[in-house]
C-alpha positions as CSV (number, residue, x, y, z in Angstrom):
1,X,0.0,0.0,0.0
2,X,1.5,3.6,-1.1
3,X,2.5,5.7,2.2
4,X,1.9,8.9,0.6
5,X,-0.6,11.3,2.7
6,X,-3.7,11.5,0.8
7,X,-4.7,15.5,-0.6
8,X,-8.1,16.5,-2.6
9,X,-7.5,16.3,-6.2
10,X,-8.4,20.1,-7.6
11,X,-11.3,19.8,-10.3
12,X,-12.1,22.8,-11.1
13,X,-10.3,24.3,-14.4
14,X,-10.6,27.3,-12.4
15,X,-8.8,25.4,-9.1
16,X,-6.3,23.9,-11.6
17,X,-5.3,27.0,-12.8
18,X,-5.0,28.7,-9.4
19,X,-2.6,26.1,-8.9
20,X,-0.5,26.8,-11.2
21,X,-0.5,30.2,-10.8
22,X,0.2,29.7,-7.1
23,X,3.1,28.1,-8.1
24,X,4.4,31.0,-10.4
25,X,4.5,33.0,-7.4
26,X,6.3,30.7,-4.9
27,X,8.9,30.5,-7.6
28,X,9.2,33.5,-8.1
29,X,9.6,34.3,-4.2
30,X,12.5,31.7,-4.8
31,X,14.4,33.3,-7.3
32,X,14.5,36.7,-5.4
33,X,15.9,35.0,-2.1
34,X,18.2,33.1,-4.0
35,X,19.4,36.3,-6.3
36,X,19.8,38.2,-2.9
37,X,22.1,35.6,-1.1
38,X,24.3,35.4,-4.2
39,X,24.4,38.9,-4.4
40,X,25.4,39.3,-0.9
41,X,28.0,36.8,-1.5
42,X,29.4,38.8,-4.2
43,X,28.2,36.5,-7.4
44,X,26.5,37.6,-10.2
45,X,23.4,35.7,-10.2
46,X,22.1,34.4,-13.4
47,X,18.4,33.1,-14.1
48,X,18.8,29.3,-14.0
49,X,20.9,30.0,-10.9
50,X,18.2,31.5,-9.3
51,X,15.1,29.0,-10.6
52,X,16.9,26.0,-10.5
53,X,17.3,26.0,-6.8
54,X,16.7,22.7,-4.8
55,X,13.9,24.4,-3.1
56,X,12.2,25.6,-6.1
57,X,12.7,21.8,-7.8
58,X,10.6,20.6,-4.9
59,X,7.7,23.4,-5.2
60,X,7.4,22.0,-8.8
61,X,7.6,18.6,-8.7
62,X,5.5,18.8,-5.5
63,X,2.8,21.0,-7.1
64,X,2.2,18.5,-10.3
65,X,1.9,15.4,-8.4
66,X,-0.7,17.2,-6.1
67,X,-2.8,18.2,-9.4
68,X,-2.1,15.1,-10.6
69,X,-3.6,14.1,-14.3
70,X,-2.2,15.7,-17.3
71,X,0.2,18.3,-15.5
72,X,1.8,15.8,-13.6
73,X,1.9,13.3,-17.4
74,X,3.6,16.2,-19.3
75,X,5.9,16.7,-16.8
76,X,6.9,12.9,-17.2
77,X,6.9,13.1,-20.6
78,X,9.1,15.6,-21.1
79,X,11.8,14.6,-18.5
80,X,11.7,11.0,-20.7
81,X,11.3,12.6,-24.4
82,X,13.0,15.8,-24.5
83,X,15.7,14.9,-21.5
84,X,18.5,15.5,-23.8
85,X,17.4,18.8,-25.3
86,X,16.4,20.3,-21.4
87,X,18.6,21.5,-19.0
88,X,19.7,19.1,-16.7
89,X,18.4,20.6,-13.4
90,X,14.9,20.8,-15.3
91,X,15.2,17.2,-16.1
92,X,15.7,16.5,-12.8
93,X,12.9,18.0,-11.6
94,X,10.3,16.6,-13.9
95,X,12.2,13.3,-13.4
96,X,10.7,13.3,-9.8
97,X,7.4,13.0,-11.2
98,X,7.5,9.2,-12.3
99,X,7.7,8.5,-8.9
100,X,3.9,7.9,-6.6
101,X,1.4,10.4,-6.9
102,X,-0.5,11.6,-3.4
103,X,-3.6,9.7,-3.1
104,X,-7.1,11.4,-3.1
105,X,-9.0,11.8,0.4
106,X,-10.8,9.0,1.5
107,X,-14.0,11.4,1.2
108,X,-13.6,11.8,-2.2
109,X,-12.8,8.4,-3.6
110,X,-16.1,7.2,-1.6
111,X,-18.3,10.0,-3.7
112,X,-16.2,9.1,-7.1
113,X,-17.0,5.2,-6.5
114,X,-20.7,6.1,-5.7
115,X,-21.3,8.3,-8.6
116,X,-19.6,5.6,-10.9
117,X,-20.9,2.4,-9.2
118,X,-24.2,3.5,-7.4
119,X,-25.1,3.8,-3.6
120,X,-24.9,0.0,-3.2
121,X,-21.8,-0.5,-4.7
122,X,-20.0,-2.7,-1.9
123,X,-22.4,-5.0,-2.1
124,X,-20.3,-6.2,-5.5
125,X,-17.8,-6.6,-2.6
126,X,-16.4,-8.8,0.2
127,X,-13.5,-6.3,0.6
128,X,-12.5,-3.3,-0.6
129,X,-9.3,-1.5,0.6
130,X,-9.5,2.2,0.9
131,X,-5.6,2.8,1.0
132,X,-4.2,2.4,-2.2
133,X,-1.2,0.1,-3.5
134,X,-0.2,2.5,-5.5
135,X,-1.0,5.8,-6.8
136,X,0.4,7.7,-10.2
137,X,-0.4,10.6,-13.1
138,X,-4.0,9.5,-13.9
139,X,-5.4,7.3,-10.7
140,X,-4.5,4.9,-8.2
141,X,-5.1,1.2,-7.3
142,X,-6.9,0.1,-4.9
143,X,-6.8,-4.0,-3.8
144,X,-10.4,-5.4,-3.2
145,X,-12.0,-9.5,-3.3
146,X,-15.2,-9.4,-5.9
147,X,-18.2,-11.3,-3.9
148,X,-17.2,-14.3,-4.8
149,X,-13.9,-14.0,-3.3
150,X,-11.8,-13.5,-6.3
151,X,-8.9,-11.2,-5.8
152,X,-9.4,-7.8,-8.0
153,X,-6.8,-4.7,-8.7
154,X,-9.4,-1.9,-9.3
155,X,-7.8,1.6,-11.1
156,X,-9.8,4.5,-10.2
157,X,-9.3,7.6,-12.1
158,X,-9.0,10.7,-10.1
159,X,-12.0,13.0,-10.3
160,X,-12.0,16.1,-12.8
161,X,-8.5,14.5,-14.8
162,X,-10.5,13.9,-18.3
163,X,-12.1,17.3,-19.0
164,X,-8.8,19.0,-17.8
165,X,-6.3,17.6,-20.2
166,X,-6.3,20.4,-22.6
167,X,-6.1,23.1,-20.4
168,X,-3.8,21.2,-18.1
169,X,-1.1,20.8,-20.6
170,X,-1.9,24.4,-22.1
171,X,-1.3,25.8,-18.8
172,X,2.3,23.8,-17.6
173,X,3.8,24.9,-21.1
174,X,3.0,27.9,-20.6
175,X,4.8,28.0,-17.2
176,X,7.2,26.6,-18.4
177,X,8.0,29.0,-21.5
178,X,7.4,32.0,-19.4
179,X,10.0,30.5,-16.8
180,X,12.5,30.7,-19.4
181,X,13.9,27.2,-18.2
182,X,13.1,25.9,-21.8
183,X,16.4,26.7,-24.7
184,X,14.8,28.6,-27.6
185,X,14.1,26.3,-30.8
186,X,12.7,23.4,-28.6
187,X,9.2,22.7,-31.1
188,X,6.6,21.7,-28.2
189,X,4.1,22.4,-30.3
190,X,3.9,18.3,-32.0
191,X,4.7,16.5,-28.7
192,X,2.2,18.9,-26.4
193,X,-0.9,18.7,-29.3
194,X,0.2,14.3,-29.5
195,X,0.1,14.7,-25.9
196,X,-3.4,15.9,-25.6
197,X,-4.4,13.0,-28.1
198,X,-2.5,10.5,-26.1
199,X,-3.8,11.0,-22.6
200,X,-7.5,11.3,-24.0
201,X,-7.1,7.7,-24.8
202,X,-5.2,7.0,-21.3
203,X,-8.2,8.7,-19.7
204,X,-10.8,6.2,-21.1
205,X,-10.6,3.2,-18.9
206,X,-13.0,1.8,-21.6
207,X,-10.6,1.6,-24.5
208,X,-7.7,0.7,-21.8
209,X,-10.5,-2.1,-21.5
210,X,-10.2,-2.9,-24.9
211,X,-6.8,-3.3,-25.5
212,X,-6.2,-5.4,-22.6
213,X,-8.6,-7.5,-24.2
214,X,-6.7,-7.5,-27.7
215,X,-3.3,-8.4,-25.5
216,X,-5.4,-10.9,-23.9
217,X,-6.0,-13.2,-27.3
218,X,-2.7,-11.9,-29.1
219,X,-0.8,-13.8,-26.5
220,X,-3.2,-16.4,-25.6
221,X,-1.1,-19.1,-26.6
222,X,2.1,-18.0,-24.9
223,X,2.8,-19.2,-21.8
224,X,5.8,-16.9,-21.0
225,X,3.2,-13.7,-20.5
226,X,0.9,-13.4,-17.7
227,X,-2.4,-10.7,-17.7
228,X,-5.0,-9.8,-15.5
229,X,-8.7,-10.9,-16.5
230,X,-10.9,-7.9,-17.1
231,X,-14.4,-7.8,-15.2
232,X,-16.1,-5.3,-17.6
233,X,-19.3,-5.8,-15.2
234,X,-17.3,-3.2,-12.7
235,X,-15.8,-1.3,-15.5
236,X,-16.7,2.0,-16.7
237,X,-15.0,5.2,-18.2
238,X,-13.2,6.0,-14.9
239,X,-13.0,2.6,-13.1
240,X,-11.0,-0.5,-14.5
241,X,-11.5,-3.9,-12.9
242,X,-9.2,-6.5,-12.8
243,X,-8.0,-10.0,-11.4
244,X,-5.0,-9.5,-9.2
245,X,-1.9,-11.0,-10.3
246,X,0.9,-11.6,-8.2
247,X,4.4,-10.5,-9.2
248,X,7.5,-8.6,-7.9
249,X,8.5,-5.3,-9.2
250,X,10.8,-6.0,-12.2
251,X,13.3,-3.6,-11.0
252,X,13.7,-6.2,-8.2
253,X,15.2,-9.1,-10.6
254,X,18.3,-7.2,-9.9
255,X,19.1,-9.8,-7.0
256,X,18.3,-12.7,-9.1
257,X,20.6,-15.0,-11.0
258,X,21.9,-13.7,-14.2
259,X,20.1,-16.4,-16.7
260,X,16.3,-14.9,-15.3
261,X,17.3,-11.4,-16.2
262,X,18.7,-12.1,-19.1
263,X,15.6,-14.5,-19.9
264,X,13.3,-11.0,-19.0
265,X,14.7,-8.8,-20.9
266,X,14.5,-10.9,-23.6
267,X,10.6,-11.6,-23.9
268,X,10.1,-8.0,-23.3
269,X,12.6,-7.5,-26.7
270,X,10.8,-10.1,-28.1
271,X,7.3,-8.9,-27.3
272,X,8.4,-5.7,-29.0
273,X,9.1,-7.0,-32.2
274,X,5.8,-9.0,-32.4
275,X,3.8,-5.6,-31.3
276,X,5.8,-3.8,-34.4
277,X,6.1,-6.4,-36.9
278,X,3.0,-8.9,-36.0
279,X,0.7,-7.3,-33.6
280,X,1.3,-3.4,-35.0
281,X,-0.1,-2.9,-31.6
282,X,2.1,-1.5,-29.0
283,X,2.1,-0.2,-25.2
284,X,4.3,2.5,-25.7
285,X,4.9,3.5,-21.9
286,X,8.1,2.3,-20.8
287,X,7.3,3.1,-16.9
288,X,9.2,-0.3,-15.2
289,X,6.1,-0.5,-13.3
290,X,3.9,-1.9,-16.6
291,X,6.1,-4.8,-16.1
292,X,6.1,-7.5,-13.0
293,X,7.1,-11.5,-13.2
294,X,6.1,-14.0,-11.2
295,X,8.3,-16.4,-9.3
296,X,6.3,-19.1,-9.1
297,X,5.2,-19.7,-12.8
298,X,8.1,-17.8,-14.3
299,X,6.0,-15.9,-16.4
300,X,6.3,-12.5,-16.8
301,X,3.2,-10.0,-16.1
302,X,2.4,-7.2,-18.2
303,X,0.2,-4.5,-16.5
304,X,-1.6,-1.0,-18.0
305,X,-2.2,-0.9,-21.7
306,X,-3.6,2.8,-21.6
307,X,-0.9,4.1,-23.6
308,X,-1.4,1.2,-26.6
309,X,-1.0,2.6,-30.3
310,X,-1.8,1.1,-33.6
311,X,0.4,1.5,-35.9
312,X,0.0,0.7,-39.9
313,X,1.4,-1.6,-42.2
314,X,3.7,1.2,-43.9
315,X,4.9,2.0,-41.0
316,X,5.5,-1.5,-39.5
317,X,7.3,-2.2,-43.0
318,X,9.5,0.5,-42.7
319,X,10.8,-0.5,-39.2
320,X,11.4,-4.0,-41.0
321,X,13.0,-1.5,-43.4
322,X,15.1,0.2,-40.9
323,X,16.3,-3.0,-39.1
324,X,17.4,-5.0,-42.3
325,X,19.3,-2.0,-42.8
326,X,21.4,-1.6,-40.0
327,X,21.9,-5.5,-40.1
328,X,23.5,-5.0,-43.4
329,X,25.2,-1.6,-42.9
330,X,22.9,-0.6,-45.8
331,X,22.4,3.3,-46.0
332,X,20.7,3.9,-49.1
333,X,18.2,1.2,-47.2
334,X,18.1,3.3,-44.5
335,X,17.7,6.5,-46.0
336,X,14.3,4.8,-47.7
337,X,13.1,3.2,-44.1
338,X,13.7,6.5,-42.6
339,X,11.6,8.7,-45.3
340,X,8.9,5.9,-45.3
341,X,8.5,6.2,-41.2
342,X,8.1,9.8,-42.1
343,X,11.7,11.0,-41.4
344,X,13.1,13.3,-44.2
345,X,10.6,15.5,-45.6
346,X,11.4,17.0,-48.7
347,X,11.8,20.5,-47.4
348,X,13.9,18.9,-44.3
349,X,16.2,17.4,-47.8
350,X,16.5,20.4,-49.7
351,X,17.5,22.8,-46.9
352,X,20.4,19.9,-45.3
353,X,23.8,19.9,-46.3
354,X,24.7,16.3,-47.2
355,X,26.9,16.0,-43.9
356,X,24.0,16.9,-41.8
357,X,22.1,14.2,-43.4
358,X,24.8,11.6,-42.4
359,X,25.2,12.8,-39.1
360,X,21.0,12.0,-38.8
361,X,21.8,8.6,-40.2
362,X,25.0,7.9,-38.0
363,X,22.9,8.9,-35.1
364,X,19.9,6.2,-35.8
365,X,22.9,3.4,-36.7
366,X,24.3,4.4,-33.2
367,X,21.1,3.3,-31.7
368,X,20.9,-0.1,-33.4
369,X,24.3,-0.8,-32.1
370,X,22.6,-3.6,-30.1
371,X,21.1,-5.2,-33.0
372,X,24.5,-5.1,-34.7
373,X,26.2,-7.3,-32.3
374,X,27.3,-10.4,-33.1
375,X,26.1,-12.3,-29.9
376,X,24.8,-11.0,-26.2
377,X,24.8,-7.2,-25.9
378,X,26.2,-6.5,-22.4
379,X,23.7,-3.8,-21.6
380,X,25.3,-3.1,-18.1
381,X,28.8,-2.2,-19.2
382,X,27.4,-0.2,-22.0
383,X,28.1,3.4,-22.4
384,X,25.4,3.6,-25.1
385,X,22.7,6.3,-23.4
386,X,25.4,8.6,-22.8
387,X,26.9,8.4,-26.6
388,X,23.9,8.8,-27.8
389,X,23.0,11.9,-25.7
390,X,26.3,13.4,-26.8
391,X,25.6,13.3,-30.6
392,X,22.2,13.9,-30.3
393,X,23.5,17.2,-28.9
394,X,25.8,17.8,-31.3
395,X,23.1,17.2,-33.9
396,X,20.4,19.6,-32.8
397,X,23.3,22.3,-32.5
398,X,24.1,21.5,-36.0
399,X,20.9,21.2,-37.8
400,X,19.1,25.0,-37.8
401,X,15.7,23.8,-39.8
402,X,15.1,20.0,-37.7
403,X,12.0,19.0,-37.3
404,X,10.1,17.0,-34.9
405,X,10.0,13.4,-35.8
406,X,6.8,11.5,-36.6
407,X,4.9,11.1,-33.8
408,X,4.7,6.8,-34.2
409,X,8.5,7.1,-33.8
410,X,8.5,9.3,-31.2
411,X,6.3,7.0,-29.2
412,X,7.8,3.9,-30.4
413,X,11.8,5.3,-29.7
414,X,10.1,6.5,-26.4
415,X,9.4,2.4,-25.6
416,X,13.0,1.4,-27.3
417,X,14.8,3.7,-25.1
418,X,12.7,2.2,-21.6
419,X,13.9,-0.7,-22.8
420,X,17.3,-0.2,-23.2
421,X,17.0,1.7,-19.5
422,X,15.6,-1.7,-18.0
423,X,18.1,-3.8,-19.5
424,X,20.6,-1.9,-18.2
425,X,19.0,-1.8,-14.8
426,X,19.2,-5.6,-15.0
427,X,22.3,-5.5,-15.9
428,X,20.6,-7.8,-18.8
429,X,22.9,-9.1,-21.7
430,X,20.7,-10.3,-24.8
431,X,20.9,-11.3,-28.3
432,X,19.3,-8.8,-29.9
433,X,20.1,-9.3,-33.2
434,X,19.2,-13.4,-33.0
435,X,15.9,-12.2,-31.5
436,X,15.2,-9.8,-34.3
437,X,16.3,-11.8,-37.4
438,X,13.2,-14.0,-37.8
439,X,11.1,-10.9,-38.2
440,X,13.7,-9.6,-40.8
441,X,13.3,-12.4,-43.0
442,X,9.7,-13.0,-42.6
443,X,7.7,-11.4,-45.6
444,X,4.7,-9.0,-43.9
């Protein structure tokens, strides 16, 4: 059960907002203590000195997880999507949103679960605990026995999140432009108007409903995966029923021999290529906390399919594309993958010196370096993330006129790169590249 004091989730766009703007102010109180003790120690203050102060990081980061919702989401996203562009201390602060949200009052999880499941809703019940196991962006989790006895995981979305999302995201990049903590050139246009879209879909437990479903008969026959049974009987927009499955965190493995993590990490790279190549379905959130395995069956669990995307056969082909391609060191294969993804527009070509094009390509070859190997990729002695932060610097310093990448790559790099994370958590080493090949030589 999360240990987190519970506090009211604001509903109210005009509450939200008042939030936020609170929070303006409180910074802003910051920065002028801060620019006064410098001053009196005889430094020159500069801005990011005086917002990116340890006590300002915390009125942030402790202001998003109390709205909760889409404020708290962006600020996840961006410390996982544009970590390399933002400054560090930023990151950081957004980066201490993927932890546990604070739980709603008691009070007003008992009117949510009334409105949603009627006055005699515990009669569905022979237990229902009101502390939550865990509690994050959009709701929390609560651990309860149906009637019959049956253990259940019940997600209850946090009252007012759904008809805030616009707004919410509106309102947090507007803070943060008007903060000045974002470098000039950064397009947040794309990734905050794919954001709205995205957590729209998170915020109907119905369609999160449906897709656990699909997951449910797309793996039916594989005994490595273990997912909870839906109850759609307790389900609604803002409630999602489920069996409880047991499983330790994933991140936990760590302690376990090295043949089991190197056995995880490999269904997960495996499940990835049949959500790309077979499924085109995939759950794009890389949060380790989508992924559990039991140690009694050996299976491993997959939890939360809110963020699921479907993507097409053209752009399933092209990550075939893309893959045989940096199998066979093939860059006039490459180059088509990437334009067929959507990489490469013609106005991105003309306006690119032939150099700056490379240094694109080199950048995406850097990433398959795993699939390259020859053999286990030792993901914990790996300096990959860090080379890849480096030129990925150097590249947006370089190229003037880039543009944002197509939103299914962003989303689908997004789940590569939690991947990598993980596996390097685990201190995982996998054959990629053996993993991969069947899907290379299959025809779609």
């Amino acid at each position: 059960m999360t240990k987190e004091k519970g506090s009211k989730v604001p509903t109210s766009r005009l509450a939200r907002f008042g939030g936020l703007a609170s929070l303006v102010g409180r910074v802003a109180g910051g920065m002028l203590a801060e620019g006064a003790r410098q001053v009196a120690q005889g430094q020159k203050p500069g801005l990011q000195q005086m917002l990116l102060t340890p006590a300002n990081a915390q009125r942030v980061a402790a202001q998003l997880s109390q709205m909760r919702g889409a404020a708290m989401k962006l600020g996840q996203l961006l410390s996982m999507d544009a970590g390399d562009l933002l400054p560090p201390a930023l990151t950081a602060i957004l980066s201490q949103l993927r932890a546990n949200a604070s739980p709603m009052l008691p009070a007003q999880l008992a009117a949510l679960l009334q409105q949603q499941w009627g006055q005699q809703w515990q009669r569905n019940f022979s237990h229902f605990a009101f502390s939550p196991m865990a509690a994050a962006s959009i709701g929390q989790v609560h651990q309860a026995n149906h009637d019959d006895g049956s253990a259940l995981a019940v997600k209850i979305q946090y009252p007012g999140i759904a008809t805030s999302i616009d707004s919410d995201i509106d309102n947090v990049a507007t803070l943060l432009r008007l903060s000045g903590l974002l470098p000039d050139g950064i397009a947040l246009q794309p990734l905050l108007a794919e954001a709205k879209q995205q957590l729209h879909k998170e915020a109907d437990y119905l369609q999160e409903a449906a897709y656990l479903q699909r997951y449910r008969q797309l793996l039916a026959d594989d005994p490595n995966f273990l997912l909870p049974t839906l109850y759609p009987e307790l389900s609604t927009r803002q409630i999602l029923t489920m069996g409880f499955v047991e499983g330790v965190p994933v991140e936990d493995l760590l302690s376990q021999p090295q043949a089991l993590r190197d056995r995880v990490m490999s269904l997960l790279f495996l499940l990835l290529f049949k959500e790309i190549f077979e499924f085109r379905l995939v759950q794009t959130d890389p949060n380790f906390a989508n992924y559990r395995f039991n140690l009694q069956t050996g299976q491993l669990v997959l939890l939360d399919f809110g963020a699921c995307r479907d993507y097409s056969v053209d752009i399933s082909q092209g990550y075939r594309l893309l893959f045989q391609s940096l199998l066979e060191n093939d860059e006039a294969l490459q180059l088509q993958a990437l334009q067929q993804i959507g990489y490469f527009s013609a106005e991105f070509r003309a306006g690119t010196a032939p150099a700056q094009l490379q240094a694109v390509m080199a950048l995406v070859s850097l990433a398959g370096e795993p699939l390259q190997q020859q053999g286990a990729y030792d993901f914990a002695t790996s300096d990959l993330a860090s080379r890849m932060r480096e030129a990925g610097m150097q590249l947006s310093q370089q190229l003037q006129n880039w543009h944002t990448p197509p939103v299914d790559a962003l989303f689908l790099h997004r789940k590569m790169a939690g991947l990598f994370l993980l596996a390097k958590t685990l201190k995982a080493r996998v054959d990629v590249r053996a993993l991969l090949l069947p899907f290379i030589e299959t025809a779609v």
